[in-house]
C-alpha positions as CSV (number, residue, x, y, z in Angstrom):
1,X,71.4,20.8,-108.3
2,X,68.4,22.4,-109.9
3,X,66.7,25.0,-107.9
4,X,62.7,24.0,-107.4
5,X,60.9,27.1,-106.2
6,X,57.5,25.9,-106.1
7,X,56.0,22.1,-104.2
8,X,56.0,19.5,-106.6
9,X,53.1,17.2,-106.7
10,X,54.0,13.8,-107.6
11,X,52.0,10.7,-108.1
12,X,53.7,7.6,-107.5
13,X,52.7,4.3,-109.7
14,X,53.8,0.6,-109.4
15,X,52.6,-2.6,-108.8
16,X,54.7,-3.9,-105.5
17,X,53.0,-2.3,-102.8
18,X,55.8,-2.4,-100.4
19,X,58.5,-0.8,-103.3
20,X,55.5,2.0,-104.0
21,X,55.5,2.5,-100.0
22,X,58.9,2.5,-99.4
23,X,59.5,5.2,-102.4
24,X,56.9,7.2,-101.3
25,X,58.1,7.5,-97.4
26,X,61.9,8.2,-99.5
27,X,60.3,11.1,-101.5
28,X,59.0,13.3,-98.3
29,X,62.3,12.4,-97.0
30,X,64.8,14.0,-99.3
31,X,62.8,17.1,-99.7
32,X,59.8,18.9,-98.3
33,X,58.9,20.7,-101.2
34,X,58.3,17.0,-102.7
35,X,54.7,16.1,-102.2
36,X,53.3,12.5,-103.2
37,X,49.4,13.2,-103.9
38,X,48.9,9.9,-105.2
39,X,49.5,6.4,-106.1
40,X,48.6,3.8,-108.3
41,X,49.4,0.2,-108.8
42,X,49.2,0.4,-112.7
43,X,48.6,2.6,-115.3
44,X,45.2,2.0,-116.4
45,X,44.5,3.0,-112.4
46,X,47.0,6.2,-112.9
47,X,44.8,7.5,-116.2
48,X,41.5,6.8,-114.2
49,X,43.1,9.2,-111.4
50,X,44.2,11.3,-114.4
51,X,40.7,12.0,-115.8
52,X,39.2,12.4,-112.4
53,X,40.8,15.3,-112.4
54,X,44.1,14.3,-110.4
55,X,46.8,15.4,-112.3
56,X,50.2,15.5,-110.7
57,X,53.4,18.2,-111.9
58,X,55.8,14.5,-112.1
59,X,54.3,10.9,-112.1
60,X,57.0,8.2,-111.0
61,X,55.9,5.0,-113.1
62,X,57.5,1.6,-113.1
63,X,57.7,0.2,-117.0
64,X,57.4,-2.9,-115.9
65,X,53.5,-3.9,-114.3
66,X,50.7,-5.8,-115.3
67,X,47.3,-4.3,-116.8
68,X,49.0,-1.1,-118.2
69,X,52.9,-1.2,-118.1
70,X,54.7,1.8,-118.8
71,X,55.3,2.1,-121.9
72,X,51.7,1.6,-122.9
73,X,50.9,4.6,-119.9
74,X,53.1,7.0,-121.5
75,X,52.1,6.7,-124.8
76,X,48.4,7.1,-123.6
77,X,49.3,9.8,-121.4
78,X,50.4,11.6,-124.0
79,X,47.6,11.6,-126.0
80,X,45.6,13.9,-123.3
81,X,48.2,15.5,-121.6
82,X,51.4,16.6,-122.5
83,X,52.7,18.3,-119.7
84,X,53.2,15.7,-116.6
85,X,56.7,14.7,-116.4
86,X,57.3,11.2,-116.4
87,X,60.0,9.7,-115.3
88,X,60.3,5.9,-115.6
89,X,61.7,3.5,-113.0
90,X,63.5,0.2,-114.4
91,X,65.1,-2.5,-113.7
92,X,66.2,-2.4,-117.7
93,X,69.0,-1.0,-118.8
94,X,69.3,-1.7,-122.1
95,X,69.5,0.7,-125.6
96,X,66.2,-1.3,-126.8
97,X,63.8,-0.8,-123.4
98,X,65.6,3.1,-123.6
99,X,64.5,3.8,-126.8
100,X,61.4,2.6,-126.6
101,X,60.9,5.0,-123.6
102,X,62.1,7.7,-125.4
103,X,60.1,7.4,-128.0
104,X,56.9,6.9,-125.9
105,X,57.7,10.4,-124.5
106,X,59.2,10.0,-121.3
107,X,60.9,13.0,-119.7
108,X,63.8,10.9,-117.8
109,X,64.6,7.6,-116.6
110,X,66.1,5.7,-113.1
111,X,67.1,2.3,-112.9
112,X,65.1,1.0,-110.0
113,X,68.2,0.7,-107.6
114,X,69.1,4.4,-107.6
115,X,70.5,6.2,-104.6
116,X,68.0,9.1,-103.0
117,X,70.4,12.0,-103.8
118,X,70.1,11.0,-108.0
119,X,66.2,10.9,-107.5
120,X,66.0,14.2,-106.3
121,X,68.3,15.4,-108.4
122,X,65.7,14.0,-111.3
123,X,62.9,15.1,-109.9
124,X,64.0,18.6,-109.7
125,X,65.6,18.5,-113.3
126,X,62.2,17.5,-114.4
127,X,60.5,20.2,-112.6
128,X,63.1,23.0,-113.9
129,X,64.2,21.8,-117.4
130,X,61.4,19.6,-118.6
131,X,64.2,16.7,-119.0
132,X,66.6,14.4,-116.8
133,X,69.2,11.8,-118.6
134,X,72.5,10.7,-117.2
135,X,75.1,11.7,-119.0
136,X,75.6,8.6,-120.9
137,X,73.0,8.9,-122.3
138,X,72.2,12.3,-123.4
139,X,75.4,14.5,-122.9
140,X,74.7,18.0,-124.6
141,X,72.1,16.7,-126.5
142,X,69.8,17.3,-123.5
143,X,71.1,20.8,-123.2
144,X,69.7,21.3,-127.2
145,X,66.5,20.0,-126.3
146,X,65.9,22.3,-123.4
147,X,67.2,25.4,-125.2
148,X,65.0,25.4,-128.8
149,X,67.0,28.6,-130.3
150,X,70.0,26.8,-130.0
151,X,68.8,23.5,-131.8
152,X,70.0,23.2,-135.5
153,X,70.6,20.9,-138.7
154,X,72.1,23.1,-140.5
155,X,75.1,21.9,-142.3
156,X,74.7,18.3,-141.6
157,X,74.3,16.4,-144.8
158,X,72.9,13.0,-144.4
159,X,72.8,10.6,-147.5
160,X,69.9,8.0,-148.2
161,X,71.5,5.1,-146.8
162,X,72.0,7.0,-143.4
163,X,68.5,7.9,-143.3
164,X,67.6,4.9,-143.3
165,X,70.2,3.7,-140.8
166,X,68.7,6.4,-138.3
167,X,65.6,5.0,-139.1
168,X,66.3,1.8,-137.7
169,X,68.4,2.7,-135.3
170,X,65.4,4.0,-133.9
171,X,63.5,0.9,-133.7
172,X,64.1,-1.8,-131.5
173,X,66.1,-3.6,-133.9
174,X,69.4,-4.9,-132.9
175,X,72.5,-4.0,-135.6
176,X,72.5,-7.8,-136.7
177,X,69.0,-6.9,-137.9
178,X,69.6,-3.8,-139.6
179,X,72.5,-5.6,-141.5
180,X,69.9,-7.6,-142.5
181,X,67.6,-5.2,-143.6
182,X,69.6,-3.0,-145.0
183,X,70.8,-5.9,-146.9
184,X,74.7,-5.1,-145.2
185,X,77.4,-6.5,-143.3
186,X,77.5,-6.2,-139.6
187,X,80.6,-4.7,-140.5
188,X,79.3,-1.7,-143.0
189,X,76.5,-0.8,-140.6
190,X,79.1,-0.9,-137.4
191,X,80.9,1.8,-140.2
192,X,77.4,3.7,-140.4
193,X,77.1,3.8,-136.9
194,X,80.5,5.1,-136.1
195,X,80.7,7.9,-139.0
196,X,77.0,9.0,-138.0
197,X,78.1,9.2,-133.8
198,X,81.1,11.5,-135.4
199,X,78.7,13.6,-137.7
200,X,76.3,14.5,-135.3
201,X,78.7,14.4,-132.2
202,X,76.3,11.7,-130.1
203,X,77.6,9.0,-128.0
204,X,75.4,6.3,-127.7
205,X,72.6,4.8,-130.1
206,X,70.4,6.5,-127.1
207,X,71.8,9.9,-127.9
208,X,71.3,9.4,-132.0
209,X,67.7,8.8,-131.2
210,X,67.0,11.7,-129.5
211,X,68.9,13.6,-131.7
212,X,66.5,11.9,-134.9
213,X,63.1,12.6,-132.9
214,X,64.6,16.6,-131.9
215,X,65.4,17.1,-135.6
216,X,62.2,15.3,-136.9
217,X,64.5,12.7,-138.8
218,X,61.7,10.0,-137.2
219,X,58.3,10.2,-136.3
220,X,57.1,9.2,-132.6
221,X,54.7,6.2,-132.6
């Protein structure tokens, strides 16, 4: 467990009003220090709160609402503030709906059914490291990108094809349609995939993503 010395302001946004409630009374409950200032039933409601001058240390966003969803939140979010954790509640699971979260810029993400204890384990990972991924997902890979000095691609030689792989990989493409792209059998690219999870020690497409946007192999969109 991370160790939050400081309350943590939190605003809470989704569209179910009962689900924002009952998250909200769950948040005071698992730790004092955890303070919900605010809610908002979408994210064009959460930025109007945002420029009023309410700006929580964590915001708590469903990716899933109408209006704004989250995806589009995050990537406005960014664009004025870069320092509110976000950590995104779904019900999708998925490497496509990850990666697109990941390359929005969120900090961490729950599936919507998690238990209280791995919430407020995120939320203080979030308030301590900056970052919260299972370990499925990001492994030692997180541990790079909350330690800078220790971050390197130093030795690791990547040809053309592979770039372009990474590229991809990165998109919401399935493998079928990078094969096709790339002009490839499913085959060759499941080859690519596996060689490239070796060479930069990742396990998961997830984990070669964030290892392409820490590295600057990709640009965020």
């Amino acid at each position: 467990m991370q160790t939050l010395t400081n309350p943590l302001s939190i605003t809470v946004v989704d569209d179910h009003s009962l689900f924002r409630k009952g998250l909200i009374n769950l948040i005071h409950q698992i730790d004092s220090r955890f303070k919900v200032m605010h809610e908002a039933s979408h994210g064009k409601e959460f930025l109007a709160q945002i420029n009023d001058g309410q700006v929580p240390d964590v915001v708590i966003m469903d990716v899933s609402m109408p209006i704004m969803d989250g995806f589009q939140t995050t990537k406005a979010l960014r664009d004025i503030n870069k320092d509110i954790g976000i950590l995104a509640l779904t019900m999708k699971d998925d490497e496509t709906s990850l990666i697109r979260l990941l390359r929005a810029g969120v900090n961490g993400y729950l599936n919507k059914d998690v238990n209280p204890d791995e919430l407020k384990e995120a939320l203080h990972s979030i308030a301590d490291t900056g970052y919260y991924y299972t370990e499925d997902v990001a492994g030692k890979l997180v541990h790079v990108i909350t330690h800078p000095e220790l971050s390197t691609n130093e030795g690791v030689a990547l040809t053309d094809q592979e770039m372009r792989f990474i590229e991809l990989a990165c998109s919401e493409h399935t493998y079928k349609m990078i094969a096709d792209i790339m002009c490839l059998s499913v085959k060759t690219v499941d080859g690519y995939r596996a060689k490239l999870f070796d060479k930069l020690d990742v396990k998961s497409r997830v984990g070669l993503v964030m290892y392409a946007l820490k590295h600057n192999l990709v640009a965020l969109e």
